[in-house]
C-alpha positions in Angstrom: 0.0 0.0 0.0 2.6 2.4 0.9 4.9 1.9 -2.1 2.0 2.1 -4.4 1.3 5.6 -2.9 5.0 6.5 -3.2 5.3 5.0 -7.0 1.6 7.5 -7.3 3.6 10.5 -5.6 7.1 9.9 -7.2 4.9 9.6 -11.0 2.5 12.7 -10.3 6.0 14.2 -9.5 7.8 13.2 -12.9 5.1 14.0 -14.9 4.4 17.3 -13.6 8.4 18.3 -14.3 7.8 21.3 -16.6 5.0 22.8 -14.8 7.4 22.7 -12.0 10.3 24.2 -14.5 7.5 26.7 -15.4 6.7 28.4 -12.3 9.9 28.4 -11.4 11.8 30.2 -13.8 8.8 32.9 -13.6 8.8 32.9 -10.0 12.3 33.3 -9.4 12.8 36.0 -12.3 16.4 34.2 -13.0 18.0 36.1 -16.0 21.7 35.6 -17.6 21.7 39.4 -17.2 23.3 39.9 -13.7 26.1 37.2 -14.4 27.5 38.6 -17.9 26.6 41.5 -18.9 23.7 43.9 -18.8 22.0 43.4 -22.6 22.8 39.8 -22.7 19.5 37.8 -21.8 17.0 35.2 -23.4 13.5 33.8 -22.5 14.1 30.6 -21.4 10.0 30.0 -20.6 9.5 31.2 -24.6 11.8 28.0 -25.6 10.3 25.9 -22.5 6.5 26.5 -23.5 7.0 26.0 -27.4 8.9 22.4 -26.7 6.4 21.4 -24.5 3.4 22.5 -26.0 4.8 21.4 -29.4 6.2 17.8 -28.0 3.4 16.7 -25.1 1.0 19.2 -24.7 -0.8 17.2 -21.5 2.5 18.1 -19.6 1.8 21.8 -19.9 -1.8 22.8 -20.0 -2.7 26.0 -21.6 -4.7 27.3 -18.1 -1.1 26.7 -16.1 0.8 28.8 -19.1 -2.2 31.4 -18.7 -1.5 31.6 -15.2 2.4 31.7 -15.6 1.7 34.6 -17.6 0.3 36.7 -14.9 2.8 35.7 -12.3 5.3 36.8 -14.7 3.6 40.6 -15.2 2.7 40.9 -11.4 6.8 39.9 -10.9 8.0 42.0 -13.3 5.3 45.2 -12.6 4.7 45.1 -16.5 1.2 45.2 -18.2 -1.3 42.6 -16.7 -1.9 40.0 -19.5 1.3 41.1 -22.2 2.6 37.8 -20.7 -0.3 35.5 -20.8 -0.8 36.4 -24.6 2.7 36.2 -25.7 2.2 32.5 -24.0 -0.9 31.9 -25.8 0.7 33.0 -28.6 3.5 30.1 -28.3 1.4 28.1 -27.7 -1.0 28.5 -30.5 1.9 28.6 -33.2 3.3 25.2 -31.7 0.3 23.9 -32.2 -0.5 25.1 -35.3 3.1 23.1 -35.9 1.8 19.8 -34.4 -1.1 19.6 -36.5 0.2 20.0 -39.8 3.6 18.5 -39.8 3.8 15.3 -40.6 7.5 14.3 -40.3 8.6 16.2 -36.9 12.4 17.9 -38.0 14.1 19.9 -35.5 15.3 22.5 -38.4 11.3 23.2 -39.3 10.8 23.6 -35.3 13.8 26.0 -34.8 12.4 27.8 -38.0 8.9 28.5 -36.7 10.2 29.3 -33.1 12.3 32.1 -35.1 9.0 33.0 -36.5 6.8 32.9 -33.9 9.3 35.1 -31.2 9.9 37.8 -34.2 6.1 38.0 -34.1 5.5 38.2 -30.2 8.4 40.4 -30.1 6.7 42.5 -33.0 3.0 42.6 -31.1 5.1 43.6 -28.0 6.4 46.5 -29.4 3.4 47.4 -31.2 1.6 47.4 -27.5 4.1 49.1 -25.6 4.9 51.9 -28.0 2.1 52.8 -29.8 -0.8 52.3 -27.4 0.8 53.2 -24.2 3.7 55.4 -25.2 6.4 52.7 -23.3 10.0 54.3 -25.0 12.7 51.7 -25.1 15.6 50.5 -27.5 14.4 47.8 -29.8 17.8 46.6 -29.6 17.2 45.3 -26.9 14.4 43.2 -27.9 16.3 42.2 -31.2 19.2 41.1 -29.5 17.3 39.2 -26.9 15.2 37.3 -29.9 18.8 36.8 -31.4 20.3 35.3 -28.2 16.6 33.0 -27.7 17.0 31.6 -31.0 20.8 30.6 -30.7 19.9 28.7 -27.5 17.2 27.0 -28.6 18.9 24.1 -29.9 20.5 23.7 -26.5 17.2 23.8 -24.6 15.7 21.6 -27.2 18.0 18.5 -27.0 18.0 18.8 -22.8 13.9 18.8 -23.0 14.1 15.8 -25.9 16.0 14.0 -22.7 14.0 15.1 -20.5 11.0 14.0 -22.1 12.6 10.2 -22.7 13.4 10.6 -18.8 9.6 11.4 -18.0 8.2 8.8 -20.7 10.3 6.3 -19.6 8.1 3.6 -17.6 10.9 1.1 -16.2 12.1 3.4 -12.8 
């Protein structure tokens, strides 16, 4: 009895891994910023929702990403909801991706996460500059989008483990 209740915990536990990756890295506001340099940064839950949501959707629920989303702008004192739709956003173009590819290829993934983080970083701007008057650099964003991309394949191939990890059924 009490090892089936530990194999239920220990399973709930495993399968729940990028939720708990999620919330984390939007509670916790950990950027690459305060280690090397002030402009160098990425958006690690940008490459974490599309894998997920493009790979095994169940593990990340669209209601969790919503919610991430608002943590994020009450953390970060930006506009409530920018965050939830750039998630959404992810999340629909990944999958859009899911449905109509038919042979999965990391190069066509990389390709439409270039896509899909031009366009959130695009909407972004639009928001904060020409509705509420925000000023900022768009170098900024242009070099974080640059910086997102080139770790993407990084990210990608420690998920794609981390995946086999969580699938796996032997313990």
């Amino acid at each position: 009895m009490i090892k089936n209740n530990t194999l239920q915990i220990l399973s709930f536990f495993k399968f729940n891994i990028p939720v708990f990756i999620l919330f984390f890295s939007v509670l916790n506001e950990f950027d690459l910023n305060y280690f090397i340099s002030t402009k160098f940064s990425f958006n690690f839950i940008f490459i974490l929702i599309f894998y997920w949501h493009l790979k095994s959707p169940s593990q990340l629920p669209v209601t969790l990403i919503f919610f991430a989303g608002l943590f994020n702008d009450v953390l970060n004192n930006s506009l409530i909801g920018l965050s939830s739709l750039n998630y959404l956003l992810i999340c629909v173009a990944s999958s859009y991706i899911r449905h109509v590819t038919i042979r999965p290829n990391f190069i066509k993934d990389w390709i439409v996460f270039l896509i899909t983080i031009l366009l959130i970083n695009s909407i972004d701007y639009f928001i904060l500059f020409f509705i509420f008057s925000i000023n900022f650099t768009i170098f900024n964003y242009f070099f974080n989008l640059l910086v997102t991309f080139i770790f993407f394949p990084i990210f990608y191939l420690l998920f794609a483990n981390l995946l086999k990890f969580i699938n796996r059924q032997n313990d």
